[in-house]
N, C-alpha and C positions, 0 to 999 in steps of 0.2 A: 469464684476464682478471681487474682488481681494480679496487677504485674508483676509482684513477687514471685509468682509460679514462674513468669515465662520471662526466660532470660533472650532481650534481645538484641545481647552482644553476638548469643551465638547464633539466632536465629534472622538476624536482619539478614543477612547475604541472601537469608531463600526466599525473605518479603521482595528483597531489590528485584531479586534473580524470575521474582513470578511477576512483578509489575516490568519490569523488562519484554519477558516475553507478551504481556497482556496488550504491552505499547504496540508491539511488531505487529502481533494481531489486529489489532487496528486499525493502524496504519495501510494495511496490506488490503484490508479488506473494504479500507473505506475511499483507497485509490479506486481500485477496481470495482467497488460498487457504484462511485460517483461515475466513474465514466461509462460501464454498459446502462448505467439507469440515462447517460445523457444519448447515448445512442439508442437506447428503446424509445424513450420521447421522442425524436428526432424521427426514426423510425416512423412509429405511431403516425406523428405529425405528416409523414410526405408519401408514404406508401400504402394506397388501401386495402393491399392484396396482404399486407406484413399483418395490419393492425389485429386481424383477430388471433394471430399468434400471439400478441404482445399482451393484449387482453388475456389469454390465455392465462401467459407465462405471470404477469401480474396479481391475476385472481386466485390463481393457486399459492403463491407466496403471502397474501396478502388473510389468504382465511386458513392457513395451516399453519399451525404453532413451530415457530420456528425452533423451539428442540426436536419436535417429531422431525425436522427438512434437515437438520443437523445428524441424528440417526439414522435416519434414512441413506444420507451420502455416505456417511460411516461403514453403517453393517450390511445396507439392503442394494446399493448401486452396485459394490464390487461382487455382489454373487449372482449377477445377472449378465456377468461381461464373458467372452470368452476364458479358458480355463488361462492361457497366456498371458494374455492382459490384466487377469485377476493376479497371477502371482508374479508380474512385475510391480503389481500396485504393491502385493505386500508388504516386497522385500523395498521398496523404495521411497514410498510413502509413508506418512503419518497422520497422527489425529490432527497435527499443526494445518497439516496443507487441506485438507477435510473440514478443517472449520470454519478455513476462510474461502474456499468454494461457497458453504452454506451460506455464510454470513454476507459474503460479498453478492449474492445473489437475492436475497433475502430484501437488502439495504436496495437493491439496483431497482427491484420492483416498485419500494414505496417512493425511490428519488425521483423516476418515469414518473411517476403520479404527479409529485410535488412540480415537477416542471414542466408537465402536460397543465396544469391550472396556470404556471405562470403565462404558459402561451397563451391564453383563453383572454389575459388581461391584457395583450397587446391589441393595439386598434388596429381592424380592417385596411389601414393603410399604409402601414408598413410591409402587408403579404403584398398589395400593390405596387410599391413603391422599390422593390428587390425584383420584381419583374419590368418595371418599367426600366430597370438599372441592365436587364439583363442577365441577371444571375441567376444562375442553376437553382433547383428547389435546395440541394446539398449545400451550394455555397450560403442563398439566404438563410438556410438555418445555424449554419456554423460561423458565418461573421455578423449575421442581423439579429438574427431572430433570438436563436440559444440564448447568447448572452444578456438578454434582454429578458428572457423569459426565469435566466437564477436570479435577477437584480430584484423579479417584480415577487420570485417566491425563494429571497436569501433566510428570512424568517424561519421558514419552512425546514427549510436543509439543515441548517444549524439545529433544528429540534430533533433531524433524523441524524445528525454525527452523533450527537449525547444520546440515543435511544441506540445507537451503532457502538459506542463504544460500554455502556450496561452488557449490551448483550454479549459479550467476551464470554462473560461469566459462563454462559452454555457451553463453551469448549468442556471445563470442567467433567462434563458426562461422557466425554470419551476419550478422558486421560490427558486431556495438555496440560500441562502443568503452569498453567497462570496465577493470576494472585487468588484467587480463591478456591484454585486446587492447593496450592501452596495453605493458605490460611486453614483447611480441612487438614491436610497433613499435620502442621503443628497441632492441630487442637486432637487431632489424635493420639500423637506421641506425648503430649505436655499435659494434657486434659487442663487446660485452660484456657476455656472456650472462650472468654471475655474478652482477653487479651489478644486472643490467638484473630477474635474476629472486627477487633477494632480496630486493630493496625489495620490490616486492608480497607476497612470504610473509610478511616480518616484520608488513605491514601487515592481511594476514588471518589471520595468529595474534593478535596485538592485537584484533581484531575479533571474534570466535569465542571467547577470551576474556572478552572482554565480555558475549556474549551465555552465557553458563555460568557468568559470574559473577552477571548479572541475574536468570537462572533459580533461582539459587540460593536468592538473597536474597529474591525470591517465596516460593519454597517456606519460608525460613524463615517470614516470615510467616505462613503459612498455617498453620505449626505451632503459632507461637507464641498463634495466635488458636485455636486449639485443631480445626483443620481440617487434620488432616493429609493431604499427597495419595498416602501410599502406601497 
């Protein structure tokens, strides 16, 4: 099959329209992942009575295929809730809001990790040096330590955005219509599977590009201010 088959005068609006929604996705997911993964570290980090929940919560994200956790919220969460709360979910919810529960929980586990190691690389003397200041275990970790701990594992994080933003593509199994729900559709209706699926790759290498180029340009930064994050 070649471009000739697939015309995409008529068909860009639904490539825009599915990289649109893939962005939201995203976006949504990688707010809220970045910050409960920063508050499970942080957790982890100050509470010993929390940590084995976190571990928990961790170890299960981390060794379960995160389409099974994405079907799971989908079709197996809402039939274990009461009958009322199942059919306000129905009528109110979607595969959209379902995905980014999964995904944003999914990401939150491997971020906790990545910034549980950056704490590991701060020396012994700065957990000292936040209590000889007087500060709360909450406040050292949120104006000392945290920050200190994404600088020393920025590497890290940047590899889980682009491993966060691939993974979109799993909404696809339970109906969102993102870009490569969208790219299936045409190549169903066009059967021009070549075309139908290069447009999307070209548009998520452009994308993933971008985010590895931004990641970059941060870390210079951070060099250049004299904050290096390796």
């Amino acid at each position: 099959m070649t471009f000739a088959i697939l015309d995409l005068a008529d068909t860009w609006h639904l490539f825009a329209a599915g990289l649109r929604l893939t962005t939201e996705l995203f976006v949504l997911a990688a707010v809220l992942g970045f910050g409960l993964g920063a508050a499970l570290a942080a957790l982890r980090q100050s509470n010993r009575w929390a940590a084995p929940l976190v571990i928990g919560f961790v170890e299960y994200h981390r060794n379960v295929p995160s389409l099974v956790q994405l079907l799971v919220w989908y079709f197996a969460i809402p039939q274990v809730l009461p009958e009322i709360l199942r059919g306000w979910i129905e009528r109110n919810l979607d595969g959209f809001v379902f995905a980014i529960v999964a995904l944003s929980l999914n990401a939150a586990a491997y971020i906790s990790e990545d910034l549980r190691s950056g704490f590991r690389t701060l020396p012994k003397g700065q957990f000292e040096a936040t209590e000889a200041l007087g500060l709360s275990r909450f406040q050292a970790l949120r104006l000392v330590l945290l920050p200190q701990a994404v600088r020393a594992c920025f590497p890290a994080l940047v590899s889980q955005t682009l491993s966060l933003f691939k993974a979109t593509t799993l909404a696809m199994a339970i109906g969102v219509g993102e870009l490569m729900y969208v790219a299936r559709r045409i190549d169903g209706e066009t059967y021009a599977t070549f075309a139908a699926f290069l447009v999307p790759t070209i548009m998520y290498l452009c994308c993933t590009l971008a985010i590895m180029f931004g990641g970059e340009r941060m870390q210079q930064r951070l060099v250049a201010t004299g904050v290096d994050s390796r």
